[in-house]
C-alpha positions, 0 to 999 in steps of 0.5 A: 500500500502506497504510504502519503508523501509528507512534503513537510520534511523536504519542504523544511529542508529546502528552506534551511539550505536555500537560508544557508545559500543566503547567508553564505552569499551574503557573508562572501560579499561582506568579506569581500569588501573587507579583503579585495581593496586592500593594496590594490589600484582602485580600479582592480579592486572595483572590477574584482568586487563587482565580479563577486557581488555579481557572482559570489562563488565565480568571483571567489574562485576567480579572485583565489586563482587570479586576484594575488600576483605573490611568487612565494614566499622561497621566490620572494626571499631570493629577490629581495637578496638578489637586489640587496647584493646589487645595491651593495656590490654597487654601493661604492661606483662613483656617479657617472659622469654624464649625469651632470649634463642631463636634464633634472627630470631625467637625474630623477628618474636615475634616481629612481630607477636606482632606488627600485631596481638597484642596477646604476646607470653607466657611461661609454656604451655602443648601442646598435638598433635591430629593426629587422627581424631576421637580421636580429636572429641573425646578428645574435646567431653571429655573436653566438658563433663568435663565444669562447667562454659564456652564453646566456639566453633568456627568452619569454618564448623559445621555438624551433624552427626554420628561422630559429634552428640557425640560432640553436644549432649555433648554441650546440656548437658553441657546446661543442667548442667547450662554451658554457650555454646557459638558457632559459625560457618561459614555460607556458610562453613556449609551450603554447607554440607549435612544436614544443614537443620537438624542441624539449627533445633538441635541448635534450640531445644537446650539452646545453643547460635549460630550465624553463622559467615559472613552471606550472606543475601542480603535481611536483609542488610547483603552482602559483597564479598561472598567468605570472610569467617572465616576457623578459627577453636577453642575450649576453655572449662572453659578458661583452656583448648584450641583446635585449629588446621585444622579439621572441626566439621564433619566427616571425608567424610564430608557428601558428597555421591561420597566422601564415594564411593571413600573412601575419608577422610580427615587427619587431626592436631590438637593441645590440649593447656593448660595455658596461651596461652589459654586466647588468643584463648578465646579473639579471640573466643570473638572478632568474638563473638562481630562481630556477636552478638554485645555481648562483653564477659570478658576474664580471664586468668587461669592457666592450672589445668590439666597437661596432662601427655602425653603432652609437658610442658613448651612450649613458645607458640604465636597466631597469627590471620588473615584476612580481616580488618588486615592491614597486611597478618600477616600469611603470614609474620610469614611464610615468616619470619620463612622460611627464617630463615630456616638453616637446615631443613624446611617441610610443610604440606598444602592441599592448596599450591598456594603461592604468590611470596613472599612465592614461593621465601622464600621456593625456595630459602631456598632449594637453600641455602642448606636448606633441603626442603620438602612439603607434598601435597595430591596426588589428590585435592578435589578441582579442580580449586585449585588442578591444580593451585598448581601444576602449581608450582611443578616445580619450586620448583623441579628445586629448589630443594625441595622434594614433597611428595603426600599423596596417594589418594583418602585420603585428606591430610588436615593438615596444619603445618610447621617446622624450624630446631629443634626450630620451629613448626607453626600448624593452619587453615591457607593453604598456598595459597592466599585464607588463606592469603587475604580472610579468617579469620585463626588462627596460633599457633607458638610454639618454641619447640624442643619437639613439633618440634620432635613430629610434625616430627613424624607425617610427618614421617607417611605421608612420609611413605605412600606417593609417592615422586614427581621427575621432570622427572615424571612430565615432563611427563604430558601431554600439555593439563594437563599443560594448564589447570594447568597454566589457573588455576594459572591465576584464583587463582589470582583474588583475 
């Protein structure tokens, strides 16, 4: 016989659990508050707070994998050593003589970029500008080939292919020679590329040394937020002989088939140093090689051998290191410094411009103050998250005055440098946007040179002369659902 259902019971239940539910809700959103603002910008903290008040239990478990950009602890204590043993190694060097003739907005920012990130500013250097990609991979290959004792390798992302084989195979005979190969390469920037497999088994094969940077491997205790990665990119050859700048070691459609279907290649900047500042790319090649092997290497400075005759002399250069475990945004406040001391002319090169409030006022306000602006950005991003989150700036940097130039598809500019009047050039990894500034270890190289000033110039000259200047009656005319997604966009890139 069929006994009555009591709904009483289960009516109860129900009731209870959806109060649990409540007060769950409720108790998350009120700790958020409490716990989200604290030593973030305001507009993080905002975009994280409305991701929970929304959604508490998406906005948790976001906020727990994505909201912290700590190393750990162990990673941490080794970058505050590594910057105390810099500052003391360079404690007793004598100022440099250049800086007297500097401006006093740019002897601030020496001082600056002391105080943050340790490394001093030196004299005497040869600077040699590598706009072409091939002819960087190139001109790297050679000074490889030419090492009798070190070479130190350092980029965001590796790959093996028909441009880069050259370079590696030069790696493996420099082994061969009795060269020590050091190299290190972003673990999930690499991996993403096609042929990773391919290459872990080149690298394996050969007597070269690598590691790569910021592993995530959950199962051997090795996980932390996993978007922190190191987009530094650096050669040191012998101490005496440095590369830095924007490319990575692959070719220029990285690999990716729709890429080579669009006829997409990414134009890049590179820079070729030699003397002094060259032992300050080698420490930082050694301070990321001690974090990940627990290997720490001697760093001794040499004077520059060469003197290429098609380079810069004499050019007073400072690098400046970034990322997480600094206490401070250093690139970001060089930046910031810099532009505000713009009085004639300032132009950026960034394939990433998501600036933060502070950065979005220092160029607004240059251009509103006189200062002719001027930002060269790819026509179409590569990335479509980021893409539209830029462009959800363009027009409060039209209305302010600064003149956009859009590198023509489907190329992607990918360069990153900036200008200031005729004394300044800044070439590095680092993009302009909040990813570069909180979550990646980068590099910037200050160089205070009318001469590079004028030949980084001339590089732009060749962008402008293929892009397309952006004006606000063009972009008023997009349509709403354009603009939409551009502003969710800029919503997301805050989440950081």
């Amino acid at each position: 016989m069929l006994r009555p259902v009591d709904y009483s019971d289960a009516s109860l239940v129900a009731a209870v659990a959806g109060a649990v539910v409540v007060a769950i809700s409720i108790s998350m959103r009120v700790a958020a508050l409490g716990i989200i603002p604290g030593n973030r910008r305001p507009s993080t903290g905002m975009a994280w707070l409305l991701l929970v008040l929304l959604n508490p239990m998406v906005g948790f478990i976001g906020f727990l994998f994505f909201g912290s950009n700590q190393v750990g602890r162990k990673r941490h204590r080794r970058l505050e050593e590594i910057t105390a043993r810099i500052r003391e190694g360079t404690r007793d060097l004598p100022p440099p003589a250049s800086v007297g003739s500097f401006s006093p907005a740019v002897r601030s920012a020496v001082t600056l970029n002391r105080t943050l990130g340790a490394l001093p500013l030196h004299d005497d250097n040869d600077v040699l500008l590598l706009p072409d990609y091939g002819a960087a991979i190139g001109t790297m290959t050679q000074a490889v080939r030419e090492a009798r004792e070190t070479v130190h390798v350092e980029f965001y992302i590796m790959a093996l292919d028909e441009v880069t084989r050259p370079f590696l195979d030069a790696l493996v005979e420099a082994t061969e020679r009795g060269v020590t190969v050091r190299l290190l390469f972003d673990h999930l920037g690499s991996r993403r590329i096609p042929g990773y497999r391919g290459l872990l088994s080149y690298l394996r094969s050969s007597r070269i040394h690598w590691r790569p940077m910021l592993p995530i491997k959950p199962l051997r205790g090795a996980f932390r937020r996993p978007d922190l990665r190191n987009h530094r990119k650096l050669l040191v050859v012998d101490g005496e002989i440095g590369f830095t700048g924007s490319l990575n070691l692959t070719e220029p459609g990285y690999n990716k088939p729709r890429n080579h279907r669009l006829g997409r290649e990414w134009v890049e900047l590179m820079v070729r140093v030699e003397g002094p500042i060259v032992a300050s790319l080698e420490v930082v090649f050694a301070g990321d090689w001690w974090l990940e092997t627990d290997e720490e290497l001697q760093v001794v400075g040499h004077r520059p051998t060469g003197r290429a005759p098609e380079s810069l002399h004499q050019v007073p250069c400072h690098l400046v290191p970034s990322g997480p475990g600094y206490p401070s945004e250093n690139n970001l406040r060089l930046f910031t410094t810099l532009i505000y001391a713009a009085q004639h002319r300032l132009s950026i090169t960034s394939p990433y411009f998501v600036p933060d409030e502070s950065l979005l006022y220092a160029v607004t306000t240059a251009a509103q103050r006189g200062v002719e602006v001027e930002l060269f950005v790819s026509e179409q991003s590569d990335q479509f998250m980021v893409g539209h989150a830029q462009a959800s700036y363009y027009r409060a940097l039209l209305e302010a005055g600064v003149r956009i130039h859009r590198y023509p598809a489907p190329y992607v500019l990918h360069a990153k440098h900036f200008t200031v009047d005729e004394e300044v050039a800044v070439v590095g990894s680092s993009n302009m946007d909040q990813r570069s500034f909180s979550l990646n270890y980068e590099l910037s190289l200050m160089m205070v040179h009318p001469g590079v000033v004028a030949a980084v110039r001339e590089v732009e000259d060749t962008y402008r002369a293929l892009s397309k200047e952006l004006t606000l009656d063009e972009w008023d005319r997009r349509s709403v659902g354009a603009k939409y997604v551009d502003n969710v966009m800029r919503l997301t890139s805050a989440l950081q």
